[in-house]
C-alpha positions as a Markdown table, in Angstrom:
| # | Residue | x | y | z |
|---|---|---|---|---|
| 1 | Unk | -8.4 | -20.7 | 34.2 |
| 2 | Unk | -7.7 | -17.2 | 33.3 |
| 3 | Unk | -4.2 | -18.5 | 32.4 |
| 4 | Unk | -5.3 | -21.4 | 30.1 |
| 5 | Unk | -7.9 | -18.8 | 28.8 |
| 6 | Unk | -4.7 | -16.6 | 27.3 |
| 7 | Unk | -2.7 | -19.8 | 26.1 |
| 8 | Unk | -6.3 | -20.0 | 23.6 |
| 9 | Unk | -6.8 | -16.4 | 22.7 |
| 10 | Unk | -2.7 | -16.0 | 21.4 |
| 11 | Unk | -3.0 | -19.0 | 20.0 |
| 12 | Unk | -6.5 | -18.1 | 18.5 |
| 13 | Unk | -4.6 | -14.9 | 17.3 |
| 14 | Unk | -1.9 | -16.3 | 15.9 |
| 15 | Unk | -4.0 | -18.7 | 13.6 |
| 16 | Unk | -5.7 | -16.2 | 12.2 |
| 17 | Unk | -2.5 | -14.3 | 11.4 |
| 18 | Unk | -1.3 | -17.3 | 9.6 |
| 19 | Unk | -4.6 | -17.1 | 7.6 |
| 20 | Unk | -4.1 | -13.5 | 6.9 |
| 21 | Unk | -0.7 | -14.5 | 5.3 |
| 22 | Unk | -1.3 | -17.7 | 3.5 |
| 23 | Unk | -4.2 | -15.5 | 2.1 |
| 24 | Unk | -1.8 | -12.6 | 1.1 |
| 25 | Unk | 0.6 | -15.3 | -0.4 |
| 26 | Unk | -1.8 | -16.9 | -2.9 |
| 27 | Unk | -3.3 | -13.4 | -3.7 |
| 28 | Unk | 0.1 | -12.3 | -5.3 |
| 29 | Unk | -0.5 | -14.4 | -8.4 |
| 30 | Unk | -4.6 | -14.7 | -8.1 |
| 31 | Unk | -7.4 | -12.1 | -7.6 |
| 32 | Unk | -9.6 | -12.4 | -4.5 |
| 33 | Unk | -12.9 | -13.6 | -6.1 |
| 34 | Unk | -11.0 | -16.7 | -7.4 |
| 35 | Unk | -9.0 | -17.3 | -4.0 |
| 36 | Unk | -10.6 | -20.7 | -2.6 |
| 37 | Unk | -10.8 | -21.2 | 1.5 |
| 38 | Unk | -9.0 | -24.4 | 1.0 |
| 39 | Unk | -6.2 | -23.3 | -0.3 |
| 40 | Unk | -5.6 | -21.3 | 2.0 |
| 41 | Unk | -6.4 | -23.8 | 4.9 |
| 42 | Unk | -4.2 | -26.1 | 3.2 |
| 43 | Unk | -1.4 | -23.7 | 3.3 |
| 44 | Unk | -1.7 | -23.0 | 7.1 |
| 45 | Unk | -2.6 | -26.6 | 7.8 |
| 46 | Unk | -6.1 | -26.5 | 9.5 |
| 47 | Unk | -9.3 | -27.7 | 8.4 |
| 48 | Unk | -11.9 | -25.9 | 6.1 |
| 49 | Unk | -14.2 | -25.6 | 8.9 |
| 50 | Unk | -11.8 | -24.1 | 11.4 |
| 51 | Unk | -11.3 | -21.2 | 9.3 |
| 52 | Unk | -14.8 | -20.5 | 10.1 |
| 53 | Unk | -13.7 | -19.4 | 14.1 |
| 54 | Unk | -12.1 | -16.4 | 12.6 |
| 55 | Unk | -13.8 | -15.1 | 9.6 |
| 56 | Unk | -17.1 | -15.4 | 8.2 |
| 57 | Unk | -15.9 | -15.3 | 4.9 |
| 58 | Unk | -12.9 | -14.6 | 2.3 |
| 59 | Unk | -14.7 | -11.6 | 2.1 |
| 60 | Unk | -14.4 | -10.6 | 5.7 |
| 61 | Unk | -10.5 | -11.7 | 5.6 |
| 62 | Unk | -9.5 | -9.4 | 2.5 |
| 63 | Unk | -11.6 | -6.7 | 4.5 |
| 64 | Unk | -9.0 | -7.5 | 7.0 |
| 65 | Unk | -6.2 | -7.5 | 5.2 |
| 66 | Unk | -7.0 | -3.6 | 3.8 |
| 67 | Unk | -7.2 | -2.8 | 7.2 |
| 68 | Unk | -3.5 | -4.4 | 7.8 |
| 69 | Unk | -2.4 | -2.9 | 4.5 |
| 70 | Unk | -3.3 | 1.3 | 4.6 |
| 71 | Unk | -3.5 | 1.3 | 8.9 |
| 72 | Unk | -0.2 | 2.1 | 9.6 |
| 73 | Unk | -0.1 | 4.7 | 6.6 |
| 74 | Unk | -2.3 | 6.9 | 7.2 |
| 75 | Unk | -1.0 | 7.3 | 10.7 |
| 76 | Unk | 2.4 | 8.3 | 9.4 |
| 77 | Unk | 1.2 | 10.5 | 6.9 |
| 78 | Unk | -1.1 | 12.5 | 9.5 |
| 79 | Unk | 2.0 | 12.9 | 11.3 |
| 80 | Unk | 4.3 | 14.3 | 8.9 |
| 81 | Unk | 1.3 | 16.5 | 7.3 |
| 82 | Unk | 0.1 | 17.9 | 11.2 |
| 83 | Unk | 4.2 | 19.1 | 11.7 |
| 84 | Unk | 4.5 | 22.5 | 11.0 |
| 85 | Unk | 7.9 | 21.8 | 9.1 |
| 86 | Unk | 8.6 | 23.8 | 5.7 |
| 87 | Unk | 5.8 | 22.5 | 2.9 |
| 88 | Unk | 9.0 | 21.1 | 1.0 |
| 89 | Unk | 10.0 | 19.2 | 3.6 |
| 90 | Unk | 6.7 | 17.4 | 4.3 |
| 91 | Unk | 6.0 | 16.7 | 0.8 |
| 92 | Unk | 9.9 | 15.0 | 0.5 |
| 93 | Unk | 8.9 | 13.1 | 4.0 |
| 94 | Unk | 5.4 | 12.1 | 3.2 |
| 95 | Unk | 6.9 | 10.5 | -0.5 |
| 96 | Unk | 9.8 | 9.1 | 1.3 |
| 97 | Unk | 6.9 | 6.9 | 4.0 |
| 98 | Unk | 5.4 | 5.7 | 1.0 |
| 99 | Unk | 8.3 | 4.7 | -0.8 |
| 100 | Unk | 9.3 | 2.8 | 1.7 |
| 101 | Unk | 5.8 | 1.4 | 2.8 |
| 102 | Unk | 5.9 | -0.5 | -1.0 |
| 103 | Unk | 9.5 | -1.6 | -0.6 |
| 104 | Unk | 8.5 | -3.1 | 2.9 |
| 105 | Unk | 4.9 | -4.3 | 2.3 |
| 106 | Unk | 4.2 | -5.0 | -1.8 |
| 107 | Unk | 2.2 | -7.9 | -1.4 |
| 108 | Unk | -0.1 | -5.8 | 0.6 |
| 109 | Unk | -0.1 | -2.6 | -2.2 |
| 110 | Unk | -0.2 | -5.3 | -4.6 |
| 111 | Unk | -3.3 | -6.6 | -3.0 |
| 112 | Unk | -5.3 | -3.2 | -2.7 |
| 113 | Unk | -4.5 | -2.1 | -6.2 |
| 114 | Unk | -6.1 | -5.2 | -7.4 |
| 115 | Unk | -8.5 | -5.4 | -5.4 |
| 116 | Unk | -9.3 | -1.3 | -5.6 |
| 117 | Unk | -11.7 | -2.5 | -8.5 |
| 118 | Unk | -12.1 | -6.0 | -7.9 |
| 119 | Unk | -14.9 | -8.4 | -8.3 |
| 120 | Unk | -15.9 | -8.6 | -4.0 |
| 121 | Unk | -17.7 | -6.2 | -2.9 |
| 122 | Unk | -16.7 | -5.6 | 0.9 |
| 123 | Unk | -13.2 | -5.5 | -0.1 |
| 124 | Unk | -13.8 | -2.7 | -2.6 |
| 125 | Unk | -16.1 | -0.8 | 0.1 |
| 126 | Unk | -13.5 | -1.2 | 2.5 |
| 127 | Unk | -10.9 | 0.3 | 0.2 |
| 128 | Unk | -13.2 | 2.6 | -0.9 |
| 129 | Unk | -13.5 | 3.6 | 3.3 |
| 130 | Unk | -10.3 | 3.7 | 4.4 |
| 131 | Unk | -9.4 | 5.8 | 1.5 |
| 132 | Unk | -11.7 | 8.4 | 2.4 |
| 133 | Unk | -10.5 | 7.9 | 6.0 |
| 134 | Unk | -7.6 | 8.5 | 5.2 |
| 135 | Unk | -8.8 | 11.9 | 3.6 |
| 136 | Unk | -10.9 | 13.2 | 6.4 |
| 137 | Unk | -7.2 | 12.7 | 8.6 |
| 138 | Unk | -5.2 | 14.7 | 6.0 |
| 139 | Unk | -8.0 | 17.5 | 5.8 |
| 140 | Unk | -7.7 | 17.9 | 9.4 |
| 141 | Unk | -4.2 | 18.0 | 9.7 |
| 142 | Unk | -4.2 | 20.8 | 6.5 |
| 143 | Unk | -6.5 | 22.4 | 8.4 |
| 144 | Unk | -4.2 | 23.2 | 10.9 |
| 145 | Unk | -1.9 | 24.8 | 8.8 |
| 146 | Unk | -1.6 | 28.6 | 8.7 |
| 147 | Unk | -1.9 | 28.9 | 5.1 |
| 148 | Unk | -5.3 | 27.0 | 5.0 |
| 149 | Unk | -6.7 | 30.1 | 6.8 |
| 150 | Unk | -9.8 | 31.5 | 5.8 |
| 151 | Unk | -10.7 | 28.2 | 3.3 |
| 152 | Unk | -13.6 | 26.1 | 3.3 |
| 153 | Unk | -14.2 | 23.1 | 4.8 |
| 154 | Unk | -14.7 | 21.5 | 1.1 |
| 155 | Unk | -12.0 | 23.1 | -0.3 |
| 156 | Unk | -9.8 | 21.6 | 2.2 |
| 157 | Unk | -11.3 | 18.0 | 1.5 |
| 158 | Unk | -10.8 | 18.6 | -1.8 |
| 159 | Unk | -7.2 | 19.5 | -1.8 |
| 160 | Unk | -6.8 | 16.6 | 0.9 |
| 161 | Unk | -8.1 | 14.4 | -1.8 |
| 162 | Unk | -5.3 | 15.4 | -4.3 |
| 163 | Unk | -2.8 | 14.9 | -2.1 |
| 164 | Unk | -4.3 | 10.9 | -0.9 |
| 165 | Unk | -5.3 | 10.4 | -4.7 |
| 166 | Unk | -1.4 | 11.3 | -5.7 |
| 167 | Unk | 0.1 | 9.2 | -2.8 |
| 168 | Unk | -2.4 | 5.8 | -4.1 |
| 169 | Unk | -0.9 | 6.5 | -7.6 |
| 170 | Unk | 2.9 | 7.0 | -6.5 |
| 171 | Unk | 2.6 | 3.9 | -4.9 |
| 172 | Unk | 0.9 | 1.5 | -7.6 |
| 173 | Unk | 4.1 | 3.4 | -9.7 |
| 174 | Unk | 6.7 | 2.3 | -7.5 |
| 175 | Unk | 4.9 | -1.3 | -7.5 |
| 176 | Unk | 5.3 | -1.5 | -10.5 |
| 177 | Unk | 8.8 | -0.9 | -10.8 |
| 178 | Unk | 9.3 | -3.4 | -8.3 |
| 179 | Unk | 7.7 | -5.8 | -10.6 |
| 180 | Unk | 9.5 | -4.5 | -12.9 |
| 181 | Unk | 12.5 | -6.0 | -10.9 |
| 182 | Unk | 11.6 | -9.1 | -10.8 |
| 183 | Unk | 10.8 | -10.0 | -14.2 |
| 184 | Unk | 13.7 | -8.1 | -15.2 |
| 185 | Unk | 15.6 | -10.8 | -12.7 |
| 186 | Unk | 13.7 | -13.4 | -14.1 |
| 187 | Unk | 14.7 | -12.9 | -17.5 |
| 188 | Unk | 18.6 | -12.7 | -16.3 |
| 189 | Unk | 18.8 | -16.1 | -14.6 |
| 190 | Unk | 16.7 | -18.0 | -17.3 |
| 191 | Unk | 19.5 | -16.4 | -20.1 |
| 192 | Unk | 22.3 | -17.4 | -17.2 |
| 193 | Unk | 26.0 | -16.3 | -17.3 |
| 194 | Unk | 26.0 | -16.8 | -21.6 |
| 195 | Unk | 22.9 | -15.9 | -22.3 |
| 196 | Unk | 24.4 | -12.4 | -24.5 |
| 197 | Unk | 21.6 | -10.1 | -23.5 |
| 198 | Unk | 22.7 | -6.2 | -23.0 |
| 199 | Unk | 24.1 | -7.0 | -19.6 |
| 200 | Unk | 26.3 | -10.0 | -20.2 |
| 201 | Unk | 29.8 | -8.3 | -20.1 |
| 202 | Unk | 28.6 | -5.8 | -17.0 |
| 203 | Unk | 28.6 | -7.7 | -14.0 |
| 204 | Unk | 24.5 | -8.7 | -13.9 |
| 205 | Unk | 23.8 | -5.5 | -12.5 |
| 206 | Unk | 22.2 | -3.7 | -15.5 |
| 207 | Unk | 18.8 | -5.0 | -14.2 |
| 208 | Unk | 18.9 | -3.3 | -10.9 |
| 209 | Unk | 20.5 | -0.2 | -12.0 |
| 210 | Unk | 17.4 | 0.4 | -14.8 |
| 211 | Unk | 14.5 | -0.4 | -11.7 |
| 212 | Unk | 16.5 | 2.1 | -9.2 |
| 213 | Unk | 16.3 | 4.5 | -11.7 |
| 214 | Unk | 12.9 | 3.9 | -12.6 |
| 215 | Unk | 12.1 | 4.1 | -8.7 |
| 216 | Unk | 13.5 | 7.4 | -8.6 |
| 217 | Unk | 11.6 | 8.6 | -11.5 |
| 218 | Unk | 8.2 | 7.9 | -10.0 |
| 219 | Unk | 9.6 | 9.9 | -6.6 |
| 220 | Unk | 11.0 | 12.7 | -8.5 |
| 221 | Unk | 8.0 | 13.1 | -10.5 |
| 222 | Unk | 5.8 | 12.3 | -7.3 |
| 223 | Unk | 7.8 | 15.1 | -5.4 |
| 224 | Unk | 6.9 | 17.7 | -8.5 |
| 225 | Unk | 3.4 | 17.0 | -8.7 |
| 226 | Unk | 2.6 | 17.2 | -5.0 |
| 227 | Unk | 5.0 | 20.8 | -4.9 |
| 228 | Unk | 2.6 | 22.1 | -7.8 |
| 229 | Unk | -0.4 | 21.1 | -6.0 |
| 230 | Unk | 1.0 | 23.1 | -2.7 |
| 231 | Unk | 2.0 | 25.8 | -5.0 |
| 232 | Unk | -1.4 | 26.0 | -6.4 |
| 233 | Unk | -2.9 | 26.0 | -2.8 |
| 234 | Unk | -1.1 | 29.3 | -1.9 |
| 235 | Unk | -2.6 | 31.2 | -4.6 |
| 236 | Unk | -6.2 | 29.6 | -4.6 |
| 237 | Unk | -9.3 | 31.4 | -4.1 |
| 238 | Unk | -12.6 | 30.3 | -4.8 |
């Protein structure tokens, strides 16, 4: 029993995974509000009703899917900030996680970004909550640091806040210079081998080249802006 009982469960699980990433599919070229549960029952291949064994509503799954999408952050971020490495060195290693977190998981920025202000309401309280999670964990790792001695407990929050507020917008940045990519992509296969545009005599590559650059930009930039803020916190008094 206890056997067949965990054959049902993973295969429970693993149904509602496939939901969570037919959703995330259709939500890279829709918003959330206009997502219908059909679609994406179609997509996995189960009937409307079934959907109904693991979420209440589309409103419960995008919940989920913020959960999937900032989780794993802010547990890397908390690392790096709790190390007592040189402030340079955490701010290049904290940019560097969320570089990578948007080259490895866009759909997912994608879907917070859009959804940050969007039209359902438990998915925008659910951003709105794991953001400030996510700032109560980097306050308590700054607060561990010698040079937070002697400040405030909202004076830590706040500067916490910078520093989550920066990371959200560094990586909307670098989103959209991956979607930068692919238009720019888009437009070079539609014009084909003769199609004369800037690139033609270059080898294709002039399209790539431009959003690397781009990408390094919005780090570069990212790095500065997080340095001034860290600068700033040394000579801060209230």
């Amino acid at each position: 029993m206890s056997h067949t009982l965990g054959v049902r469960q993973a295969q429970k699980q693993k149904t509602r995974q496939a939901l969570l990433d037919a959703a995330l599919g259709l939500l890279e070229e829709q918003s959330l509000s206009s997502l219908g549960l059909r679609e994406v029952t179609r997509m996995v291949g189960i009937a409307p009703t079934a959907f109904y064994r693991h979420f209440r509503d589309l409103g419960e799954l995008g919940v989920a899917l913020v959960e999937e999408a900032l989780g794993s952050l802010h547990v890397m971020v908390r690392a790096i900030l709790a190390e007592q490495a040189a402030a340079e060195e955490r701010i290049d290693r904290t940019v560097a996680v969320v570089e990578r977190h948007v080259r490895e998981h866009p759909a997912h920025v994608r879907f917070v970004a859009r959804e940050r202000h969007g039209g359902v309401r438990a998915v925008r309280l659910a951003i709105a909550a794991e953001l400030e999670r996510f700032a109560t964990e980097v306050a308590a790792a700054l607060k561990t640091q010698p040079v937070s001695e002697g400040w405030t407990d909202d004076d830590v929050r706040m500067l916490a806040e910078l520093y989550v507020d920066r990371l959200v917008t560094t990586a909307a940045e670098l989103l959209d210079a991956e979607d930068t990519a692919a238009l720019a992509a888009a437009a070079e296969a539609a014009e084909g081998p003769e199609g004369g545009g800037a690139d033609a005599g270059s080898g294709g590559d002039g399209a790539p080249a431009t959003v690397e650059r781009q990408r390094e930009r919005v780090v570069r930039v990212a790095r500065q802006q997080l340095r001034l803020i860290s600068i700033g916190r040394r000579h801060w008094r209230e």
